[in-house]
N, CA, C and O atoms as a GROMACS GRO file, in nm:
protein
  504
    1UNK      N    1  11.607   7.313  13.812
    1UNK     CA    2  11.560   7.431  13.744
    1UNK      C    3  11.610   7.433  13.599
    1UNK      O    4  11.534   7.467  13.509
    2UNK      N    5  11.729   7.399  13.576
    2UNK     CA    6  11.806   7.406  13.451
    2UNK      C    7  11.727   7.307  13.321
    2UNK      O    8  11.738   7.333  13.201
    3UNK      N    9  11.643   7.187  13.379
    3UNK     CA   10  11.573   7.089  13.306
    3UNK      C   11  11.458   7.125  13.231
    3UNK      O   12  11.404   7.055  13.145
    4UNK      N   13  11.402   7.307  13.293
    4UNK     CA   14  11.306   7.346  13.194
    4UNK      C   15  11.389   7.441  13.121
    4UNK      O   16  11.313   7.480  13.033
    5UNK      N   17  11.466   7.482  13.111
    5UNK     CA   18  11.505   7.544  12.988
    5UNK      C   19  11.593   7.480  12.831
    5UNK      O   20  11.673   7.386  12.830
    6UNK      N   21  11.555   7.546  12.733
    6UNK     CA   22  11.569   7.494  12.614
    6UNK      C   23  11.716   7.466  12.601
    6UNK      O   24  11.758   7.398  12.508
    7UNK      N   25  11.784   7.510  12.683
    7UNK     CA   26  11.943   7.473  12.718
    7UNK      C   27  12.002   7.380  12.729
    7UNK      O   28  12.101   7.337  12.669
    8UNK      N   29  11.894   7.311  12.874
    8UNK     CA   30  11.969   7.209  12.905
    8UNK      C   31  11.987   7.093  12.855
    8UNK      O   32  11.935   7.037  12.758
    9UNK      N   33  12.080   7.055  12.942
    9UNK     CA   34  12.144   6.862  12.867
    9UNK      C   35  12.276   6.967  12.778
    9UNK      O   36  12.332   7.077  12.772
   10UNK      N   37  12.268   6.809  12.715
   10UNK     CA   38  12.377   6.805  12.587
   10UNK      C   39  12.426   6.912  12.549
   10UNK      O   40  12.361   6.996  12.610
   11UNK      N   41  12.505   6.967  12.483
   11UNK     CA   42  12.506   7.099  12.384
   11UNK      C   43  12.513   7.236  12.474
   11UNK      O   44  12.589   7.328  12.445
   12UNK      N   45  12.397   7.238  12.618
   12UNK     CA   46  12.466   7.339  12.650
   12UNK      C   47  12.363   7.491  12.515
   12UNK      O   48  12.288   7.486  12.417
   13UNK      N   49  12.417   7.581  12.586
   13UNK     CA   50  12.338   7.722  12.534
   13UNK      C   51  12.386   7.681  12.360
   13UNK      O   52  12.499   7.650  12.324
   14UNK      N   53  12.250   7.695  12.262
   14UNK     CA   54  12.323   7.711  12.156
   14UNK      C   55  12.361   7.859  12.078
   14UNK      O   56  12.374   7.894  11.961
   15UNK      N   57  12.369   7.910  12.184
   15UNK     CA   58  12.456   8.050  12.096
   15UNK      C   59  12.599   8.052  12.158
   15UNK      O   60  12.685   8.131  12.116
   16UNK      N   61  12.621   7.964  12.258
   16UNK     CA   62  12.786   7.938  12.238
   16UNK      C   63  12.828   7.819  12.109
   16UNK      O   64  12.946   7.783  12.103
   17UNK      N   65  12.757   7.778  12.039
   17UNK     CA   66  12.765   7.709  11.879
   17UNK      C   67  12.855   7.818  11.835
   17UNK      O   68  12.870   7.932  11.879
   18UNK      N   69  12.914   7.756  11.734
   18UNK     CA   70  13.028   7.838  11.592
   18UNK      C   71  12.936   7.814  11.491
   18UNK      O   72  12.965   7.874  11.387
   19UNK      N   73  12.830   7.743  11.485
   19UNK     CA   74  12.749   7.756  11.340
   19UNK      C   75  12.608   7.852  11.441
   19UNK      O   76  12.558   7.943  11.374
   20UNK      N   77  12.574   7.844  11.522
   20UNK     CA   78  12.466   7.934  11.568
   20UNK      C   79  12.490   8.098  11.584
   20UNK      O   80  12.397   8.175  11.612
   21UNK      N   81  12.616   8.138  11.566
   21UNK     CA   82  12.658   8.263  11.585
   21UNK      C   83  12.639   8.341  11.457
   21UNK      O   84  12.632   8.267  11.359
   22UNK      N   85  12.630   8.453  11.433
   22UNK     CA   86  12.614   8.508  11.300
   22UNK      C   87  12.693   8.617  11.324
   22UNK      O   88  12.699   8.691  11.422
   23UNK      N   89  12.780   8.615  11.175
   23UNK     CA   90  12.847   8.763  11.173
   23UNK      C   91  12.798   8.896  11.173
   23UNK      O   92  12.681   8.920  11.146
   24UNK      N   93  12.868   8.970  11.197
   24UNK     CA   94  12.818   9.137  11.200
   24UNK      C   95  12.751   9.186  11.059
   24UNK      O   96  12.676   9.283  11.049
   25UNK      N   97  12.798   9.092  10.940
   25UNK     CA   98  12.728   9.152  10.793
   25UNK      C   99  12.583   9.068  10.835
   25UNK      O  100  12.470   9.116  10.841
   26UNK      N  101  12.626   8.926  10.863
   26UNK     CA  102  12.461   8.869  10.843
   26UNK      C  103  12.341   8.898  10.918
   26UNK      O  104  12.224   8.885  10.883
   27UNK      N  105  12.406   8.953  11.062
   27UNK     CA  106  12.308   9.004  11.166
   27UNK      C  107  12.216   9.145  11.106
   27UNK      O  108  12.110   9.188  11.151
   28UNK      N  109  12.288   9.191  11.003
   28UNK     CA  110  12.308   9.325  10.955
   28UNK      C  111  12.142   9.290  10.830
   28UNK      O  112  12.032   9.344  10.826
   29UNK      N  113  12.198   9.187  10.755
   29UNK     CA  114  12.142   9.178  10.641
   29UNK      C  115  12.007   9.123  10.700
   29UNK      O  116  11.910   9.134  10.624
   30UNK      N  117  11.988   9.074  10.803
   30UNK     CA  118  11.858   8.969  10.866
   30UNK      C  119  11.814   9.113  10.919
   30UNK      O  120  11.705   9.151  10.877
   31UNK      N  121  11.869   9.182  10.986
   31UNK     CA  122  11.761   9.273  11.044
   31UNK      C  123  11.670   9.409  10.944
   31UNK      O  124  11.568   9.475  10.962
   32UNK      N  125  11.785   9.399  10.827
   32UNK     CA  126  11.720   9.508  10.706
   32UNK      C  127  11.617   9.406  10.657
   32UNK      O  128  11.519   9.458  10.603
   33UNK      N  129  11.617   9.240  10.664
   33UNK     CA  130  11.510   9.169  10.577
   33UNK      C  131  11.350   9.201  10.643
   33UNK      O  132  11.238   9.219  10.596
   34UNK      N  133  11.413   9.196  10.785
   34UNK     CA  134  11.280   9.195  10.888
   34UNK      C  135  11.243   9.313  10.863
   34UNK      O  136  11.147   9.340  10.790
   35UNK      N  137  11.320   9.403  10.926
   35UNK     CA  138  11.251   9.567  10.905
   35UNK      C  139  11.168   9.619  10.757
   35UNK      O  140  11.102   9.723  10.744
   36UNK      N  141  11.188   9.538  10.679
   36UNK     CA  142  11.102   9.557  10.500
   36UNK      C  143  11.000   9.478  10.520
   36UNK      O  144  10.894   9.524  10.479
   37UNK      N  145  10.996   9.353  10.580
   37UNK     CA  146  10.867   9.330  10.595
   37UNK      C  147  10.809   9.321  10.698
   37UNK      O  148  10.712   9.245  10.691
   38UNK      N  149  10.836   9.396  10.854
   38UNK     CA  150  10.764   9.480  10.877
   38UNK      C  151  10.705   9.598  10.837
   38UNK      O  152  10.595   9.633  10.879
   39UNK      N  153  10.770   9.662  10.758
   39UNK     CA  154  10.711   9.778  10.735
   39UNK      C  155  10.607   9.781  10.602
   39UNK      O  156  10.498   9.835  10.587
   40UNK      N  157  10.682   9.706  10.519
   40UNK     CA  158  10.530   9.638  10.423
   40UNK      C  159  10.416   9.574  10.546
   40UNK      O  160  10.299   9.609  10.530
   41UNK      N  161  10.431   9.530  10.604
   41UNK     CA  162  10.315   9.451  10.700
   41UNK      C  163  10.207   9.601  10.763
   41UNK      O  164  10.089   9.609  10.795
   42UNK      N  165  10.304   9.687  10.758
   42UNK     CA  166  10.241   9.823  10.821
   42UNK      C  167  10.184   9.927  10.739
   42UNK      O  168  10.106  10.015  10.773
   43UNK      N  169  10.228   9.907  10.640
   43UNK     CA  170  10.153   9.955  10.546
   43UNK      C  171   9.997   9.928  10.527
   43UNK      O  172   9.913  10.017  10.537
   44UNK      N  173   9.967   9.793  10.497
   44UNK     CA  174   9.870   9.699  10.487
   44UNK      C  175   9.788   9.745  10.600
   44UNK      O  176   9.673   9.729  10.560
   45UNK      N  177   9.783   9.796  10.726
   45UNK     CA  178   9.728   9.802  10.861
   45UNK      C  179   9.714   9.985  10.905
   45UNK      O  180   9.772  10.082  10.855
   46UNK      N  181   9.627   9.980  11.001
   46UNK     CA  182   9.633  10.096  11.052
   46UNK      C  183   9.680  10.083  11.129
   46UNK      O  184   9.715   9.975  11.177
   47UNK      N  185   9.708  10.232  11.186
   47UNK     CA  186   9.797  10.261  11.329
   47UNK      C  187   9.781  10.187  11.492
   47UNK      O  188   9.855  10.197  11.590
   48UNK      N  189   9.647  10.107  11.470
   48UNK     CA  190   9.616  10.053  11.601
   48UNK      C  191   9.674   9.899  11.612
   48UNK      O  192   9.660   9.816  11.702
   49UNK      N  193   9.723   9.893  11.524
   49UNK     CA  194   9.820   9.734  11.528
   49UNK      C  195   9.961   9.809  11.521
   49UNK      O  196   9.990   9.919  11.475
   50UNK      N  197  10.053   9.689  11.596
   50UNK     CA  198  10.136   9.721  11.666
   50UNK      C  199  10.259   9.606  11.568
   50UNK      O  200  10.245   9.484  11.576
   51UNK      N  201  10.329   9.644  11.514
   51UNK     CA  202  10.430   9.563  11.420
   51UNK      C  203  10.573   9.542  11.457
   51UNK      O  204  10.653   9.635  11.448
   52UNK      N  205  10.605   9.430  11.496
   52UNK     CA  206  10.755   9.467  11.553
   52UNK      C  207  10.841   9.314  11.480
   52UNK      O  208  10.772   9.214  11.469
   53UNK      N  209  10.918   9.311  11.457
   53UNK     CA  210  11.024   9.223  11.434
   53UNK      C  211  11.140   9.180  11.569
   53UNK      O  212  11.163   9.254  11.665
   54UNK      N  213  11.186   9.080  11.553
   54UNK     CA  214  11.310   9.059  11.631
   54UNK      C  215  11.390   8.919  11.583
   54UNK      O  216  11.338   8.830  11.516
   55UNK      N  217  11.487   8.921  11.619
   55UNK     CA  218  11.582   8.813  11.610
   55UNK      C  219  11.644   8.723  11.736
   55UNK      O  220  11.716   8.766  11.827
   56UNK      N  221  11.602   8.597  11.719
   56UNK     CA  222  11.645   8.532  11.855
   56UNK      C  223  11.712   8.383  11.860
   56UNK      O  224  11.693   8.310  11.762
   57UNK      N  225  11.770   8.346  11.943
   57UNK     CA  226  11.809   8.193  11.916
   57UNK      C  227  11.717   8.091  11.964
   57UNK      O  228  11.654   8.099  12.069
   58UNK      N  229  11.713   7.974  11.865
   58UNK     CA  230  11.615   7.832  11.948
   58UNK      C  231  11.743   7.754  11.930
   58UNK      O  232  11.851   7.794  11.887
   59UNK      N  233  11.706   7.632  11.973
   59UNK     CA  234  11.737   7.523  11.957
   59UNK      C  235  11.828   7.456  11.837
   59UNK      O  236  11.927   7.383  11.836
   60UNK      N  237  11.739   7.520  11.727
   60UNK     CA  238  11.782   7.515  11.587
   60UNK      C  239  11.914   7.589  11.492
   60UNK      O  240  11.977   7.557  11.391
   61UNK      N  241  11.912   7.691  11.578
   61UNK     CA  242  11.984   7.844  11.581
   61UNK      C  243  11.948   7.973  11.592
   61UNK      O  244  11.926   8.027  11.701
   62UNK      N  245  11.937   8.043  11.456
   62UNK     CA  246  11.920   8.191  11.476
   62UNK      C  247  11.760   8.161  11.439
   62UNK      O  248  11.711   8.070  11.372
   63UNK      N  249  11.698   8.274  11.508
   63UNK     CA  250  11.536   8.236  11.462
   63UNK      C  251  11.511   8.397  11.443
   63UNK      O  252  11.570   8.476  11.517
   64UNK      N  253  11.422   8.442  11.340
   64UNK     CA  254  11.356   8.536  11.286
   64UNK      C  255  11.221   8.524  11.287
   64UNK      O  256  11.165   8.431  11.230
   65UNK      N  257  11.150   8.632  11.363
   65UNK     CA  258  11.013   8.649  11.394
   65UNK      C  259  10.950   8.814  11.350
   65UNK      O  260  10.993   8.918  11.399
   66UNK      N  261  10.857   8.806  11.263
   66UNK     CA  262  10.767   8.953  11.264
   66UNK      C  263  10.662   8.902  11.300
   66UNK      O  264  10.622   8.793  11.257
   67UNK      N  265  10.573   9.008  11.426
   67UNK     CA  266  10.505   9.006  11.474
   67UNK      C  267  10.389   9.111  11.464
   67UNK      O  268  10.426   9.228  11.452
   68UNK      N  269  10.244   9.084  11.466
   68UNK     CA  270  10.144   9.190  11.484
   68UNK      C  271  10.088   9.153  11.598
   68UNK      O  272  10.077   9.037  11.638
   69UNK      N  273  10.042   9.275  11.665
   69UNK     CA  274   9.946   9.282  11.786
   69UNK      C  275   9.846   9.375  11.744
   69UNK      O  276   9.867   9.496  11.738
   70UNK      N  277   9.714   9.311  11.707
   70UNK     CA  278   9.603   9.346  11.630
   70UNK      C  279   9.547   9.444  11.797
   70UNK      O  280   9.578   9.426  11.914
   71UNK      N  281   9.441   9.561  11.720
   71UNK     CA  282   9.402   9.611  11.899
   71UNK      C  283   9.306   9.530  11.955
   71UNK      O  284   9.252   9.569  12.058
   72UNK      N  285   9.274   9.423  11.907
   72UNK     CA  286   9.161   9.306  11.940
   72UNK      C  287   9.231   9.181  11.914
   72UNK      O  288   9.318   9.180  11.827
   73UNK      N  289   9.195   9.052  11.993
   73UNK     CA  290   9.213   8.950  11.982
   73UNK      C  291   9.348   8.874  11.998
   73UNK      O  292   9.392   8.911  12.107
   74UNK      N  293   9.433   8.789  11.945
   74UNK     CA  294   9.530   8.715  11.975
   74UNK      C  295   9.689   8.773  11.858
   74UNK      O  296   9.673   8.772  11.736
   75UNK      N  297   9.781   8.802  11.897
   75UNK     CA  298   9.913   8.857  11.783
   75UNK      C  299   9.908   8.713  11.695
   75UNK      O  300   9.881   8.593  11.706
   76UNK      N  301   9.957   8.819  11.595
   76UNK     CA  302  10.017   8.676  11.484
   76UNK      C  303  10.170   8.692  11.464
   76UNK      O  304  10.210   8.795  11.517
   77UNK      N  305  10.257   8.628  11.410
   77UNK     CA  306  10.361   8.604  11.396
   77UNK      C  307  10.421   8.516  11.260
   77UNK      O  308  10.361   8.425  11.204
   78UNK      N  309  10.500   8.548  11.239
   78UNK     CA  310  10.578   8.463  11.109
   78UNK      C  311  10.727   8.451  11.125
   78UNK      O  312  10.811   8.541  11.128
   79UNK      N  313  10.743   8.319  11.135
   79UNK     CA  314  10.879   8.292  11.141
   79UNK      C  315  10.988   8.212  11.077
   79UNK      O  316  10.956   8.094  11.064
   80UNK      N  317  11.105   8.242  11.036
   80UNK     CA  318  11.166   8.136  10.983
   80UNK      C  319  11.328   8.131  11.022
   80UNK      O  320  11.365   8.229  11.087
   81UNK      N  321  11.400   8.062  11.000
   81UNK     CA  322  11.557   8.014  11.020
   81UNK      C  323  11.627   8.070  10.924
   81UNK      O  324  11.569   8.016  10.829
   82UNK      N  325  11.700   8.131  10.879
   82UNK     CA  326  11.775   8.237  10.758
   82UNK      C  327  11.907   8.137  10.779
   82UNK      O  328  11.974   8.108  10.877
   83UNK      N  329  11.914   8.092  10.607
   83UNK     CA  330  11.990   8.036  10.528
   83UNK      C  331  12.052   8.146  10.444
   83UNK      O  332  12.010   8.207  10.346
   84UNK      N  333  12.221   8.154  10.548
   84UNK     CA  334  12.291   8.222  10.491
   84UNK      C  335  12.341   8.208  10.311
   84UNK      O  336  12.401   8.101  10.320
   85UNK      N  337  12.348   8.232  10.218
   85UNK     CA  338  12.461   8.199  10.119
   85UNK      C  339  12.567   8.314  10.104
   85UNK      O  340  12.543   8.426  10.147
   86UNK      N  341  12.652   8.292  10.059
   86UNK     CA  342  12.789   8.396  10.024
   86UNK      C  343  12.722   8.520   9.987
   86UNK      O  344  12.640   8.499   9.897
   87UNK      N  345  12.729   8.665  10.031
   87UNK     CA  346  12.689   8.745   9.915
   87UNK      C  347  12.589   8.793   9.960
   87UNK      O  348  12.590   8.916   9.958
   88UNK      N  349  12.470   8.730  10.017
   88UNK     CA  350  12.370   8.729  10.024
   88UNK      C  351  12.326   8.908  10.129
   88UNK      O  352  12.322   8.918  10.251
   89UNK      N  353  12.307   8.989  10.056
   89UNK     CA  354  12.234   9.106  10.044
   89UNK      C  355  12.099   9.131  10.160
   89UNK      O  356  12.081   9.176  10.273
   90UNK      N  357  12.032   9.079  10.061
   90UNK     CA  358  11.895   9.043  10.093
   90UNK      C  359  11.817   8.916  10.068
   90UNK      O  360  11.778   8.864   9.963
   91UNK      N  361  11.804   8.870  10.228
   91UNK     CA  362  11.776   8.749  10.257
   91UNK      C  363  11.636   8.750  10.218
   91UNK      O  364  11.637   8.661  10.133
   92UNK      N  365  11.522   8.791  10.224
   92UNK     CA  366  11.395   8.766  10.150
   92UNK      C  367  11.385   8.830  10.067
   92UNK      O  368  11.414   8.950  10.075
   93UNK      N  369  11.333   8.762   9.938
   93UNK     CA  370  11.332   8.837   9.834
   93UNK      C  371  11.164   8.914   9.795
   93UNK      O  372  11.056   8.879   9.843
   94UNK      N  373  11.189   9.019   9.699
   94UNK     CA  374  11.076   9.080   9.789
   94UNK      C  375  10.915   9.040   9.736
   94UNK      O  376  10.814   9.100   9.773
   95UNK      N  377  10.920   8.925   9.643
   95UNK     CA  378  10.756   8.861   9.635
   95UNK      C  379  10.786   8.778   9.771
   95UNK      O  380  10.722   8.832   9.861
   96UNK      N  381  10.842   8.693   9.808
   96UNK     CA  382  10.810   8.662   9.976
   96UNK      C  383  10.816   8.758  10.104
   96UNK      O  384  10.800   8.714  10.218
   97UNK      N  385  10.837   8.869  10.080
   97UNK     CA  386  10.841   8.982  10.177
   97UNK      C  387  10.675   9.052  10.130
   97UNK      O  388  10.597   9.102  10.211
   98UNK      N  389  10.662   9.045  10.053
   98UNK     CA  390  10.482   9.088  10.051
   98UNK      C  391  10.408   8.996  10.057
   98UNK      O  392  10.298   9.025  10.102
   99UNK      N  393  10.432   8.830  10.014
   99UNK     CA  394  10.356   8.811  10.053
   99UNK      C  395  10.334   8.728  10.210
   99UNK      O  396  10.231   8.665  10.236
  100UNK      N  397  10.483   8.744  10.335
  100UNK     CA  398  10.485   8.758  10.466
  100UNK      C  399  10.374   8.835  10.544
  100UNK      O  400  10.296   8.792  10.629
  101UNK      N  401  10.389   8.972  10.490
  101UNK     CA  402  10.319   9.097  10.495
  101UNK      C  403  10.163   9.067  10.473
  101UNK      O  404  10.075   9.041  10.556
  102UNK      N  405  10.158   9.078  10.366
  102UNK     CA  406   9.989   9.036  10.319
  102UNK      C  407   9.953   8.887  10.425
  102UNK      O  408   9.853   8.875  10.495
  103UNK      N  409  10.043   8.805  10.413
  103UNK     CA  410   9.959   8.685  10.521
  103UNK      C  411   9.932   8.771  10.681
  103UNK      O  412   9.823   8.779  10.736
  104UNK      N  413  10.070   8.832  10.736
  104UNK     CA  414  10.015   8.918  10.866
  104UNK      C  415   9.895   8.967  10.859
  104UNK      O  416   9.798   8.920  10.917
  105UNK      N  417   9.895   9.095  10.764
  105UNK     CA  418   9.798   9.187  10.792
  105UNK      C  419   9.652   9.124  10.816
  105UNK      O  420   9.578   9.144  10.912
  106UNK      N  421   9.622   9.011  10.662
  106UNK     CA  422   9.503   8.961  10.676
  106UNK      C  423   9.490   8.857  10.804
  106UNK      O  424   9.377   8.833  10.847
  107UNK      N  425   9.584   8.806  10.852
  107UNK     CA  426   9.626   8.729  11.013
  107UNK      C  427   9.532   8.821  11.127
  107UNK      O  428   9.440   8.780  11.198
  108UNK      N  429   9.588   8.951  11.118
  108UNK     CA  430   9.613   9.067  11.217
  108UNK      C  431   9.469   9.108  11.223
  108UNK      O  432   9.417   9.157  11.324
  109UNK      N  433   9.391   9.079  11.076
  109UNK     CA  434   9.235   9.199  11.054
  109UNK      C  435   9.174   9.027  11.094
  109UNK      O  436   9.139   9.019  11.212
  110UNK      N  437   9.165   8.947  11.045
  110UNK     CA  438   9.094   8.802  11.119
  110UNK      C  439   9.067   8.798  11.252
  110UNK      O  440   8.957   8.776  11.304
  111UNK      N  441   9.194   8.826  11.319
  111UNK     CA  442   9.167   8.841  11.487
  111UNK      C  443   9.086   8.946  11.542
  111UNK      O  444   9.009   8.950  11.638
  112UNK      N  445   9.110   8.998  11.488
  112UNK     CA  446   9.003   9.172  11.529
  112UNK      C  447   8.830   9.117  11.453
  112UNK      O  448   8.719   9.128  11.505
  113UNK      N  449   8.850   9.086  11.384
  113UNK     CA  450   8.722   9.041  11.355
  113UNK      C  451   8.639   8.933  11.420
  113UNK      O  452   8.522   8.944  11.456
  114UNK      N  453   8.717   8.827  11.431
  114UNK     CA  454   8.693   8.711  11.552
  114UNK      C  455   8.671   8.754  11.687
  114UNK      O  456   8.584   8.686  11.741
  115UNK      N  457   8.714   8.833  11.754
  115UNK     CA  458   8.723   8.894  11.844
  115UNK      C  459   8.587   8.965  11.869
  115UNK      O  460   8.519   8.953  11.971
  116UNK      N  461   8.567   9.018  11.791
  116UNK     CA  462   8.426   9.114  11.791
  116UNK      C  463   8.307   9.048  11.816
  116UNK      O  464   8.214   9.053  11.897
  117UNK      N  465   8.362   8.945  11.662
  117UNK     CA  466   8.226   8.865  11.661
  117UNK      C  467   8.222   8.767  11.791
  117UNK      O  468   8.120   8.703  11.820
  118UNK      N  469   8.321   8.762  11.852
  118UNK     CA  470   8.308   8.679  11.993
  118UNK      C  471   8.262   8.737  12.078
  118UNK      O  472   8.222   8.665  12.169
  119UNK      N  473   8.244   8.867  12.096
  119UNK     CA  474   8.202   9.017  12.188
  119UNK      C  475   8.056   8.957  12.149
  119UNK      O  476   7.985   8.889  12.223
  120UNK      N  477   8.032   8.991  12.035
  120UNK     CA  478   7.857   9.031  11.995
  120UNK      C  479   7.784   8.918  12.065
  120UNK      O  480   7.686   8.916  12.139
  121UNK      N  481   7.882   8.805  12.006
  121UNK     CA  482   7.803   8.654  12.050
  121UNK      C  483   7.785   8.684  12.193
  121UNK      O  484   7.670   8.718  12.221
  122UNK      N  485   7.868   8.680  12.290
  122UNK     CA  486   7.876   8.678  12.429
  122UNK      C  487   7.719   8.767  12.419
  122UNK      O  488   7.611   8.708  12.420
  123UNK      N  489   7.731   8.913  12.410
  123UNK     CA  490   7.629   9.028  12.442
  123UNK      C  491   7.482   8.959  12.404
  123UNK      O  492   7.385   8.945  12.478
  124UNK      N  493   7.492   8.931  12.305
  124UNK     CA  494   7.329   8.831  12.252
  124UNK      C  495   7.330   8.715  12.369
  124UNK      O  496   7.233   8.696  12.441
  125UNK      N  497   7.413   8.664  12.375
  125UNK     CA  498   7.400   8.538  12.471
  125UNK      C  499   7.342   8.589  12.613
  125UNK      O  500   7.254   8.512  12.652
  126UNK      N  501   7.363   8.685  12.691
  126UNK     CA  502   7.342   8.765  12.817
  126UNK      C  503   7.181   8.767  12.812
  126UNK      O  504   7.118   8.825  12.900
   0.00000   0.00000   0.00000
């Protein structure tokens, strides 16, 4: 059982890592980065898409994901690995936090549109 998870073998869980762990400021500063561009992402959208952020570990380490769930079709997502430096405030700066945002939203309105037009097709096809 242990051979399908991203765990096993070598290494073992990597959030028992000393470089995969993040301090209480950086956990701090990653979740104010996400929450700005979610909420720019929500701006961009109406209320029927669903915007959420989270923070999780892979393989790699800490992993950062914002997510949309359009009310049609397939979620989109954007993700990346946060490269701590000393100091560091605010981890996205904010022309890459709009334009995260702006890639979602237009991500988020594509699927809803694809979606439809996959509806219509089907209905003509009948």
């Amino acid at each position: 059982m242990n051979g399908n998870t991203p765990y096993a073998g070598p290494g073992g869980n990597p959030t028992d890592d000393e470089e995969a762990a993040l301090t209480p400021e950086q956990r701090r500063a990653l979740r104010d980065s996400l929450a700005r561009i979610a909420a720019e992402t929500r701006e961009y959208l109406p209320d029927e898409y669903v915007v959420g952020a989270e923070i999780g570990q892979s393989q790699q380490g800490t992993r950062a994901t914002v997510a949309v769930r359009p009310p049609a079709g397939n979620p989109v997502s954007a993700g990346f690995t946060p490269e701590f430096d000393e100091g560091d405030s605010d981890l996205v700066p904010a022309e890459e936090r709009a334009e995260v945002a702006q890639g979602l939203a237009a991500s988020a309105a594509l699927q809803v549109k694809q979606a439809f037009r996959k509806r219509s097709n089907d209905a003509v096809a009948k």
